[in-house]
C-alpha positions, -999 to 999 in steps of 0.1 A, spaced: -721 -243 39 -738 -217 64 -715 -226 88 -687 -217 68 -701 -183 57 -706 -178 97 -670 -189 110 -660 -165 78 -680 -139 89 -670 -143 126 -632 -141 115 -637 -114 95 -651 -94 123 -628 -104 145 -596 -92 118 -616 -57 115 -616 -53 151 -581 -64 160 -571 -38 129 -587 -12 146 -571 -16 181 -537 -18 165 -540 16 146 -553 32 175 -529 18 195 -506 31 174 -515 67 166 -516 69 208 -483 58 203 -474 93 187 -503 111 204 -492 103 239 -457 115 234 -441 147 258 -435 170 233 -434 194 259 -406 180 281 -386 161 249 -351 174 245 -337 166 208 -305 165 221 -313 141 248 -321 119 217 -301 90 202 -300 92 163 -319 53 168 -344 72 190 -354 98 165 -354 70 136 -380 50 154 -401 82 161 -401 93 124 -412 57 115 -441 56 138 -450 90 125 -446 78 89 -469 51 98 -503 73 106 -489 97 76 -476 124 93 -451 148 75 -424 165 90 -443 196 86 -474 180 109 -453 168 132 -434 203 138 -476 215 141 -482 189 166 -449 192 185 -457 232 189 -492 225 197 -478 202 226 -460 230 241 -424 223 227 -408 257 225 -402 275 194 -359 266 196 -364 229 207 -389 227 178 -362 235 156 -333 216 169 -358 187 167 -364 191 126 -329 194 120 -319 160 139 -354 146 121 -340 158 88 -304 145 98 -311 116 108 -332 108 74 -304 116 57 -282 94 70 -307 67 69 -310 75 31 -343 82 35 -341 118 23 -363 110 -11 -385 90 -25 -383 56 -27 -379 40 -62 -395 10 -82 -367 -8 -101 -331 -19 -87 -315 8 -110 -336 39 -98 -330 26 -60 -293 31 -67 -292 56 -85 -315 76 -59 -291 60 -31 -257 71 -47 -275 108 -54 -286 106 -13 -248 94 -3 -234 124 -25 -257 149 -8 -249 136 24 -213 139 17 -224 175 4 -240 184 38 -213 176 56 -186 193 38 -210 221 38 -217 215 77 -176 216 78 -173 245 63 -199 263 79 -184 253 120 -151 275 109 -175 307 99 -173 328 129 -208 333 141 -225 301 127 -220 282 160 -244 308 174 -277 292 153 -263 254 160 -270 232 184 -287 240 218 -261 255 235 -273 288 233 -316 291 236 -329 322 218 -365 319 233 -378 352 245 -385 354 279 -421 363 289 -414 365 328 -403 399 324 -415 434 335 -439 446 301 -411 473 285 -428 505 282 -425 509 245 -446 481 239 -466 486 213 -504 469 219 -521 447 192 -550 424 184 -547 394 206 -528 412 233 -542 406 268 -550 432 293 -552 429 328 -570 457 353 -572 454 386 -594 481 408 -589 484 447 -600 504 469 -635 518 475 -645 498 450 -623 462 434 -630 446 403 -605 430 381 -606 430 342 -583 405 317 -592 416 284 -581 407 250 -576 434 223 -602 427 195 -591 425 159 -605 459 157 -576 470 183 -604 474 212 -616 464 238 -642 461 257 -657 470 296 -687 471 308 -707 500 312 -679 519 292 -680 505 258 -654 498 233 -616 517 241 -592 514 211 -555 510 221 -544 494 189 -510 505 182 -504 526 221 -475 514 240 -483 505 276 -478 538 289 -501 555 270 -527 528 271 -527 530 307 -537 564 308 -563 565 279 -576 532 300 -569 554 333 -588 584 320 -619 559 306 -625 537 341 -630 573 361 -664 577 341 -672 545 360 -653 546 393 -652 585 400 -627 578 428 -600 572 400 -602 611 395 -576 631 414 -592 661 430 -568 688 448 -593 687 475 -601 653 480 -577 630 476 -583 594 455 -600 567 472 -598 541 443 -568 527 421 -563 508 393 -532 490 380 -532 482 341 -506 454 332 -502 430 300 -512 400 303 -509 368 280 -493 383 245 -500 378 209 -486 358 183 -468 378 152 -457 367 119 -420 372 111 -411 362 74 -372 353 71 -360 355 33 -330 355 16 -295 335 26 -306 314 54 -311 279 66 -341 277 68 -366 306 51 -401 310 60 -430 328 77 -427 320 118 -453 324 143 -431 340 175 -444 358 204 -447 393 206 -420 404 223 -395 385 195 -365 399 191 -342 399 155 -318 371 168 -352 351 183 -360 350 143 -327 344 138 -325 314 159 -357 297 144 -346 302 107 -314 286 117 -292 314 113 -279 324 76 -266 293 53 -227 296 45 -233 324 17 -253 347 36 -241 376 52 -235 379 89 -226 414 92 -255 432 74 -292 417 80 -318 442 72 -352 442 92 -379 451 68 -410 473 80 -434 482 54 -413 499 28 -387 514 54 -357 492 68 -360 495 104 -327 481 114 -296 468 99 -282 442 124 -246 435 125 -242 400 143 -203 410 148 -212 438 170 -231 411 200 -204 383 191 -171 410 195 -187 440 220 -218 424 236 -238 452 212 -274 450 209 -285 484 204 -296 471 166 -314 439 177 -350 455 180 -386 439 187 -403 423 156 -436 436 147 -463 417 127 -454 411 96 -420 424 96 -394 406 70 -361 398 78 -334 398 46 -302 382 46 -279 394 15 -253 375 1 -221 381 20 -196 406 0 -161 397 17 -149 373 38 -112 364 48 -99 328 64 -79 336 95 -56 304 107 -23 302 131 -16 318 161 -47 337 169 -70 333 200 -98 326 173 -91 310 139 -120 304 115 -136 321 84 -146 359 92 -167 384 74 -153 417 66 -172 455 60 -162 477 35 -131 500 49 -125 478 79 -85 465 74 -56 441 90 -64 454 124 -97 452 128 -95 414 117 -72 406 143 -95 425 170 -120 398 152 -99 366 160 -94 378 197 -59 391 188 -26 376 194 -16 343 208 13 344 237 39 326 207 27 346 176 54 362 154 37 399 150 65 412 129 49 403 96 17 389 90 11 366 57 -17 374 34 -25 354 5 -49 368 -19 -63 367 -53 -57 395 -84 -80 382 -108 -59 363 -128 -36 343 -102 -24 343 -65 -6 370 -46 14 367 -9 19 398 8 41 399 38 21 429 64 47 448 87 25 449 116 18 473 129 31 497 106 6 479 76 -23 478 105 -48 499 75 -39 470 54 -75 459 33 -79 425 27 -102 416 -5 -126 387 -6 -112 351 -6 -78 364 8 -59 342 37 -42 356 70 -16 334 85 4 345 117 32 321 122 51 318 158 78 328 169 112 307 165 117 285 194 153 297 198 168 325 223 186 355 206 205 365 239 208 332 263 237 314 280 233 289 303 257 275 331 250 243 355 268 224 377 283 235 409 270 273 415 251 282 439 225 297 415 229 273 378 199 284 350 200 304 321 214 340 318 212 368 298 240 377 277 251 409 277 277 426 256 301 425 284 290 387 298 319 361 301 328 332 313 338 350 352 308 374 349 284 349 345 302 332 376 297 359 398 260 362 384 258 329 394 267 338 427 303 320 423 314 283 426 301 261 459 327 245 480 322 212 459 335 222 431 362 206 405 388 229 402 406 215 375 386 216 347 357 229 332 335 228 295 317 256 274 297 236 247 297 262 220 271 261 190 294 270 161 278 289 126 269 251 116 249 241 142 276 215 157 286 215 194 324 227 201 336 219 238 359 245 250 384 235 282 392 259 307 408 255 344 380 265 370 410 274 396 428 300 367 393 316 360 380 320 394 418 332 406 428 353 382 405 366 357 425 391 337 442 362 326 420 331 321 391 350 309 367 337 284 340 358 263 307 344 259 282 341 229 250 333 221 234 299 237 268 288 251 266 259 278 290 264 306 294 227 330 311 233 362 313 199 379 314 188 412 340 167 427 309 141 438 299 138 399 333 126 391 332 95 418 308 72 429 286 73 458 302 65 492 286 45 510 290 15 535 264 -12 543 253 -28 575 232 -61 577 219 -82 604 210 -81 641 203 -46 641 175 -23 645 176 -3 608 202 -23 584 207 -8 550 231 16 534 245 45 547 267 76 541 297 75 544 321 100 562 356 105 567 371 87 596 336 68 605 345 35 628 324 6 630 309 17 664 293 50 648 279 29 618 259 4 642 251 38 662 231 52 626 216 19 624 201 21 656 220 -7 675 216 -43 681 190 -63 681 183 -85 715 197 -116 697 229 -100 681 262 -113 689 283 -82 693 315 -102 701 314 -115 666 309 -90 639 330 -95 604 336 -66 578 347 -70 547 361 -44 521 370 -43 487 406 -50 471 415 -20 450 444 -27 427 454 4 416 478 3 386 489 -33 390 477 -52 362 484 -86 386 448 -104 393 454 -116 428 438 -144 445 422 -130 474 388 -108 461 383 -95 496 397 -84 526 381 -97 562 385 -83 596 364 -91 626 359 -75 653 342 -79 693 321 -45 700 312 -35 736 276 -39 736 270 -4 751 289 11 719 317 25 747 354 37 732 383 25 740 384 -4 722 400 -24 690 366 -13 672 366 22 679 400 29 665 390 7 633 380 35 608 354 22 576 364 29 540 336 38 511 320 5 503 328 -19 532 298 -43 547 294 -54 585 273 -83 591 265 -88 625 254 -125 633 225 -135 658 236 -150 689 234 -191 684 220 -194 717 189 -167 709 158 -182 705 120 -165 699 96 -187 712 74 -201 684 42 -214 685 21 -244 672 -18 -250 674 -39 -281 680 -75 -277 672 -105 -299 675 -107 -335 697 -83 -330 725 -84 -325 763 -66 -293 759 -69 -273 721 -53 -241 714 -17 -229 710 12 -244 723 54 -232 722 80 -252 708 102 -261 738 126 -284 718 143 -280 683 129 -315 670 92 -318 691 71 -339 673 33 -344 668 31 -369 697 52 -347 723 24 -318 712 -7 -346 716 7 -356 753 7 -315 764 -22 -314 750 -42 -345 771 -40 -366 746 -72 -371 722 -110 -375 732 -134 -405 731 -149 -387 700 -117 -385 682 -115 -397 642 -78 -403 644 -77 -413 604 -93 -376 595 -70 -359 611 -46 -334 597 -15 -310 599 -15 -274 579 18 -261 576 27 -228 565 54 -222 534 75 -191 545 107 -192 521 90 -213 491 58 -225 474 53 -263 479 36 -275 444 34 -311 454 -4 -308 456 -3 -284 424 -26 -310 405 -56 -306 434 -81 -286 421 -94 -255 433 -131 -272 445 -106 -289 472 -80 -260 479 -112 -241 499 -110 -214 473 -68 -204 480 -53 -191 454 -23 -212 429 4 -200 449 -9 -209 481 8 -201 513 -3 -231 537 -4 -268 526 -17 -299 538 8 -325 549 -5 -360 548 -3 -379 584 -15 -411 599 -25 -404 636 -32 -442 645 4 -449 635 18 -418 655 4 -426 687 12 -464 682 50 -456 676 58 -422 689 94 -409 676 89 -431 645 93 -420 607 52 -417 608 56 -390 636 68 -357 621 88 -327 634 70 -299 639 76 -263 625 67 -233 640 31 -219 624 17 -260 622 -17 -263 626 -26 -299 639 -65 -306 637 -84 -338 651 -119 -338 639 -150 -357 648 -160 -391 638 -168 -380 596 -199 -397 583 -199 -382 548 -183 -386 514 -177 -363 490 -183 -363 451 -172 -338 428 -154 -331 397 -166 -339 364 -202 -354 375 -237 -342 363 -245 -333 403 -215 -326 430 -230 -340 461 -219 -349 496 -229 -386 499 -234 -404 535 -206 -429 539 -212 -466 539 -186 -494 549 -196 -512 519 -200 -486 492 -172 -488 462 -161 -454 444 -182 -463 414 -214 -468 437 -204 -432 452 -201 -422 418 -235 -433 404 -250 -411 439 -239 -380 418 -251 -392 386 -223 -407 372 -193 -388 352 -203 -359 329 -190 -365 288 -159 -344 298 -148 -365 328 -131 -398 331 -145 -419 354 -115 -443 352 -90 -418 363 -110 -405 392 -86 -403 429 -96 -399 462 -85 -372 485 -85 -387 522 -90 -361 553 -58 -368 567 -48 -352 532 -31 -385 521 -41 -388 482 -49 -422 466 -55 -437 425 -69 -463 409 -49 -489 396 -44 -513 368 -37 -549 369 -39 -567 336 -80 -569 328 -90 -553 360 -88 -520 378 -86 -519 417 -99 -486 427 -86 -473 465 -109 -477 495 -136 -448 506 -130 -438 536 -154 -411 559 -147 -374 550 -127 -385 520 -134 -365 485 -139 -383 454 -125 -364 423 -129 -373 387 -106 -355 368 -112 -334 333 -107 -354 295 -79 -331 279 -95 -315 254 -81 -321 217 -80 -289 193 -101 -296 163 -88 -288 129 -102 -256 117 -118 -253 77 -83 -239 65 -62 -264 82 -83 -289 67 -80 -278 33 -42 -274 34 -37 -307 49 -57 -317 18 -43 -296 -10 -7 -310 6 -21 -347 4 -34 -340 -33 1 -324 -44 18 -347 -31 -4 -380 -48 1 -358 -81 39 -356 -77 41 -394 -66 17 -406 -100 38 -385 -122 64 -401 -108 59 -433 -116 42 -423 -147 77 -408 -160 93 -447 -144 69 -465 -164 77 -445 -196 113 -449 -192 
C-alpha cells in the first residue's frame, strides 16, 4: 500500500511538472514573437488564426494583445492593420461571439455571425466605392509621423518632452532633460526653468538667457566677443492623448506622439465608417474648434493647410455626412462622393478627375429623389455646370456613339486608301484625287460604293473607274455619310502567277512569274544546278486550260522537255521556250552521280572506324574483309548491325520495352537488325549476309559473360552467365516474377538482337536457350478493369428485373 501512495505521489509530481513546462512553453510561444518586425499583411488569414488561438490559450484579449504588440515596438498603423485582420479573420472563422451551450443556441449564434459577416462585407463593398475610404484601408498608405525630422519651430513643449543642451567652448557640458509634470526642468546649480507651453524658439532663449548665470561666456558683450555656446534641441517626445468620437471605425482615446497630425488620428481610428462625413471633421480644443478638416482638399489639391498638430487631449468629431451623390460611367474616377453645401455639377466632375477620352459631355443624366418618387434630369453641360445635386442623387455620363457623323472611306487600288472626311463638296472623283488618284494596277472597268441606306442595309452602287477618272463632269458620283468606295486591282481579280521549280537545283520552290520568262531565267532565280543535275534532261509541264469548251479531253497535261546548256548560255531550244503562270520544271539528278556514303564498324576488328560504300550491294562480309577481318577476342554471336530509318519508322520491335530501347523514344530513329556473324563469315554472299545501307553501324563486341534479368521481377539484376543455367534458374537470381508479371510468357532478347519465346508442346513448355549478353524479359499481366459500385448495382438491378419479368412470366403461363 505505501508503495502505491509513493508511485502515486511520484506521478503526480511528475504531471505537475510536465503541466508547468508546457504552459510556459507556451506563453513563450506568444512572448517571444517580433511584434516589432511583424507585417499584418505579410500574414496568411491561417497565420493570424493560429496566433489568436495561442493567445486565447494564456487568456489574452484582443485588447492585451494590441497592449503587448505596442509595447513590442509595433508602430501605431501596423497595430491597427493587425486588429482589423485579428477581428476579420474571427469573423470568418465564426468566432466573433460567444460560444453557446445547447445545439439550438450554437446555430442560432452561427446563422446571426454568417448574417453579420454577410453585413460587413456589403458594408466593406459599399464603403471601397466612397471616395476617400481607401485612404484609412489597408497598408498602402502609412500615416505614422515621422520623428527624424528637424523640431518645427512652433512646437509647443510639454510634460514628458526631452531636452537636449549641449555647451562647447570654454567650457562643454551636455544636458538631456525631461520636462517635469510641473512643465520644468531642472539644471544644476540653476534650479527649476519652466517652459511648459513655449515653443522651441522661445524656450531656447529663456533656456539661453538661464545657462549665462552659469557659463558667463554665453553672454554677448560688444567688447568681448562669446567664448562659449550652447545648442538647445528636442529630444525624445511625449506621448498625447487624442480622443476620436463620432462616425468612425473605430472610436476611442489614442496614445500618439507629439508631433501627431489630424490624418495620423485619422489613420489609427480607421478613418470615418460609411455614414460619417469626409468633408467636415472638426478638431476640438477646449471649448474652441481649432480646425475644420476637409479630407477632399489633400485627396483633389494636395491641401493640408487644415491638417494641424494634435495637442493633449484634443477631440476629433466626425458628423454624420449631409449629401452625398454616386458618380458612375465615363469619368476618370467613379465611386460615391461627398458634396458641400453650394458646390454643383461642376465641381463633382472636378471630383471624379473629369472626363474620360469617349464621354458624351452634351448632357449629363441625373437621377434624384423629390420626396415622394424618382426624378431624371438631363444637364446641358456646360451650360447647366451650377447644376445642385441633392443627397442620394445619381450622375451617369454615357459615351459617345461609336459611329462617324462625317466619314467615307475608299480602299483598293489608290496610292493613299483610309478613311476621309466628307465635305459638302466630296465625291466619288474628289475623294480620288484626295486619295492621290488610282495606281497603275488598277481595274478600269468597274468599281463599288457600298452605301448605308436610312435602314441600315448595304446598297452597292456600280460605276466604271475609266468614265470617272476620264471624264468627271459626266460620270460623277456625290458621296454621303459612311459610304465605302472599292477600287480593285487587276491582281485581286486573278490568281497568283507563279511557276515552280523542283530538283537538282540550288533553291527550288515557287517563284514569280513574269512575262516572257524562259526556262533558263527560272533555273537562273533558283540559283542553278546542283553538281548532280542532269541538265540535258529537264521536263516541264503546264496546265490544259479549256476555255469555253465543255469537251473533257483525255490528256490532263501538256509535257515538253528540254536539254539546257549547263552554263545557262542563249541561243538555244530553251532560251526561246517562254513559261506560262503555273508550269513546273523538274530537273532529274544525273543516274551516274553518286555521294559517297559511309558505314562504321566498331569494336573487335583489325581495323574499326568508318568505311565508304564502293558498290551498290556491299555486304557485311565485303565490309569485315576491308576491315582485317575480326580479332581473337571477337564474340561473333553478340554482334550487331544499327541501321538508321530515314523515310519511315520501323515498328517491328514496337513490343521491346523501353528498359531495352537504352531510353530512345517510341518513334525511334535507329533499329537493331538481327544478324548471325558465324553464319556470314561461313557463307559470304548468302541470304544470312545482308546489304548494307549507308548510315549502318556494324559492332563486334567482346566475349559477353553476363545475363540480364528485368521486367516484371522483385530485383532487375545482371546475372553472370553459366552454360548450364535455364531461364527459370536466371529468373529465380532476381527473385522470381513480381504478382504483375508472367513468368510463362517471359522472351529473351539475344545481343545479336535476334528475339526468342517460349514455347508450348502439349504438357510441357520449352523455353529458348540463354546465351551471354542476352536479356531476359518477363512481360506485364494485362490488367483487367474492375467493376466499379454503380456498375455493379446496375448489372444487379438488370439481373433482378429481368428474374421478375421471367417469374411473372411463367406465373401468367401457369395461370393460363
Amino acid at each position: 500500500m505505501a508503495i502505491k501512495k509513493q508511485l502515486f505521489s511520484t506521478a503526480a509530481v511528475i504531471f505537475s511538472l510536465l503541466f508547468i513546462l508546457v504552459a510556459n512553453a507556451a506563453a513563450q510561444d506568444i512572448g517571444s514573437i517580433d511584434f516589432k518586425n511583424l507585417r499584418a499583411s505579410e500574414l496568411s488569414d491561417q497565420q493570424i488564426q493560429r496566433l489568436w488561438e495561442r493567445a486565447q490559450e494564456r487568456g489574452y484579449s484582443i485588447s492585451q494583445l494590441e497592449q503587448l504588440a505596442r509595447a513590442r515596438g509595433m508602430s501605431s498603423s501596423q497595430v491597427s492593420a493587425f486588429v482589423r485582420r485579428l477581428r476579420e479573420v474571427r469573423m470568418q472563422s465564426g468566432d466573433g461571439g460567444q460560444s453557446q451551450d445547447t445545439g439550438q443556441m450554437r446555430s442560432v449564434a452561427t446563422d446571426t455571425t454568417r448574417l453579420f459577416m454577410e453585413s460587413e462585407r456589403r458594408d466593406d463593398s459599399f464603403k471601397s466605392r466612397i471616395f476617400g475610404a481607401n485612404l484609412f484601408r489597408g497598408d498602402q498608405i502609412d500615416f505614422t509621423p515621422s520623428l527624424n525630422i528637424p523640431t518645427p519651430q512652433d512646437y509647443q513643449l510639454g510634460p514628458g518632452d526631452e531636452l537636449v543642451i549641449d555647451i562647447w567652448g570654454a567650457a562643454e557640458q551636455t544636458y538631456r532633460k525631461t520636462v517635469s509634470p510641473e512643465g520644468t526642468i531642472s539644471i544644476a546649480n540653476l534650479g527649476p526653468v519652466y517652459v511648459n507651453g513655449l515653443s522651441i524658439e522661445k524656450a531656447r532663449d529663456r533656456l539661453r538667457a538661464s545657462l549665462s548665470r552659469i557659463y558667463s561666456g554665453l553672454k554677448s558683450d560688444k567688447d568681448a566677443p562669446t567664448d562659449t555656446h550652447a545648442r538647445i534641441s528636442l529630444g525624445n517626445i511625449r506621448s498625447i492623448n487624442v480622443t476620436v468620437l463620432g462616425e468612425v471605425r473605430k472610436p476611442g482615446t489614442y496614445t500618439l506622439p507629439s508631433l501627431a497630425t489630424v490624418f495620423n488620428a485619422l489613420y489609427s481610428a480607421g478613418g470615418p465608417d460609411s455614414t460619417g462625413t469626409f468633408r467636415e471633421i472638426e478638431v476640438l480644443r477646449g471649448d474652441s474648434v481649432a480646425a475644420t478638416l476637409d479630407i477632399y482638399d489633400f485627396l483633389v489639391y494636395g491641401n493640408q493647410e487644415d491638417n494641424i498638430r494634435l495637442r493633449d487631449q484634443d477631440i476629433l468629431k466626425i458628423d454624420p455626412y449631409i449629401n452625398r451623390v454616386e458618380v458612375s460611367g465615363k469619368t476618370k474616377r467613379n465611386g460615391i462622393f461627398e458634396t458641400k453645401e453650394g458646390e454643383t455639377i461642376q465641381d463633382l466632375i472636378t471630383y471624379a478627375g473629369g472626363f474620360k477620352d469617349n464621354a458624351y459631355t452634351k448632357r449629363i443624366k441625373v437621377l434624384s429623389n423629390t420626396g415622394s418618387q424618382r426624378r431624371i434630369d438631363d444637364i446641358r453641360y456646360p451650360e447647366q455646370s451650377d447644376f445642385v445635386l441633392g443627397d442620394g442623387s445619381k450622375m451617369t455620363v454615357g459615351k459617345v456613339l461609336d459611329r462617324y457623323e462625317n466619314r467615307v472611306e475608299i480602299e483598293g487600288a489608290v496610292f493613299r486608301p483610309g478613311e476621309y472626311e466628307l465635305q459638302d463638296s466630296t465625291s466619288l472623283y474628289s475623294l480620288i484625287q484626295r486619295a492621290e488618284g488610282v495606281r497603275e494596277d488598277v481595274f478600269m472597268n468597274r468599281g463599288l460604293i457600298y452605301r448605308e441606306q436610312n435602314d441600315l442595309t448595304t446598297e452597292a452602287i456600280p460605276f466604271s473607274v475609266r468614265d470617272v477618272v476620264s471624264n468627271p463632269e459626266e460620270h460623277d458620283i456625290m458621296l454621303k455619310r459612311n459610304d465605302m468606295v472599292q477600287i480593285s486591282s487587276i491582281f485581286d481579280l486573278r490568281d497568283d502567277y507563279r511557276v515552280n521549280i523542283v530538283g537538282a537545283v540550288q533553291e527550288p520552290g515557287n517563284f514569280q512569274y513574269a512575262e516572257n520568262m524562259t526556262l533558263e531565267d527560272l533555273i537562273l532565280q533558283a540559283d542553278g544546278f546542283k553538281e548532280s543535275a542532269a541538265p540535258y534532261r529537264i521536263e516541264i509541264s503546264r496546265r490544259i486550260t479549256g476555255g469555253d469548251s465543255t469537251f473533257v479531253p483525255r490528256e490532263t497535261a501538256k509535257i515538253y522537255q528540254f536539254r539546257v546548256d549547263e552554263n545557262l548560255e542563249l541561243g538555244n531550244e530553251a532560251s526561246e521556250f517562254t513559261l506560262k503562270p503555273f508550269d513546273k520544271v523538274f530537273v532529274r539528278n544525273s543516274p551516274s552521280y553518286f555521294e559517297q556514303k559511309e558505314v562504321t564498324v566498331k569494336g573487335e576488328v583489325l581495323f574499326s572506324g568508318e568505311y565508304t560504300l564502293n558498290q551498290k550491294y556491299m555486304r557485311i562480309s565485303d565490309l569485315l574483309q576491308r576491315a582485317g577481318g575480326l580479332t581473337q577476342y571477337a564474340y561473333p554471336r553478340g554482334a550487331n548491325l544499327t541501321r538508321k530509318l530515314e523515310q519511315r519508322i520501323d515498328t517491328t520491335d514496337i513490343n521491346i520495352p523501353d528498359s531495352l530501347s537504352n531510353g530512345n523514344d517510341i518513334q525511334r530513329k535507329t533499329t537493331k537488325v538481327g544478324i548471325n556473324l558465324e553464319k556470314i563469315i561461313r557463307n559470304p554472299g548468302s541470304e544470312y549476309d545482308l546489304i548494307l545501307r549507308p548510315g549502318d553501324v556494324l559492332e563486334i563486341p567482346k566475349e559477353l559473360q553476363t545475363v540480364q534479368v528485368s521486367g516484371e521481377v522483385l530485383y532487375p539484376i545482371s546475372v553472370r552467365y553459366r552454360d548450364n543455367m535455364s531461364v527459370k534458374e536466371y529468373l529465380r537470381a532476381a527473385g522470381g516474377a513480381t504478382d504483375l508479371g508472367k513468368p510463362k510468357d517471359a522472351y529473351v532478347v539475344y545481343a545479336n538482337g535476334e528475339v526468342d519465346r517460349a514455347r508450348k508442346f502439349l504438357f510441357f513448355r520449352n523455353y529458348p536457350d540463354v546465351r551471354p549478353g542476352a536479356t531476359i524479359y518477363v512481360p506485364k499481366k494485362q490488367q483487367e478493369r474492375k467493376l466499379t459500385t454503380q456498375e455493379r448495382i446496375g448489372i444487379l438491378s438488370a439481373i433482378v428485373s429481368m428474374a421478375a419479368i421471367v417469374s411473372n412470366t411463367i406465373f401468367q403461363i401457369r395461370r393460363n
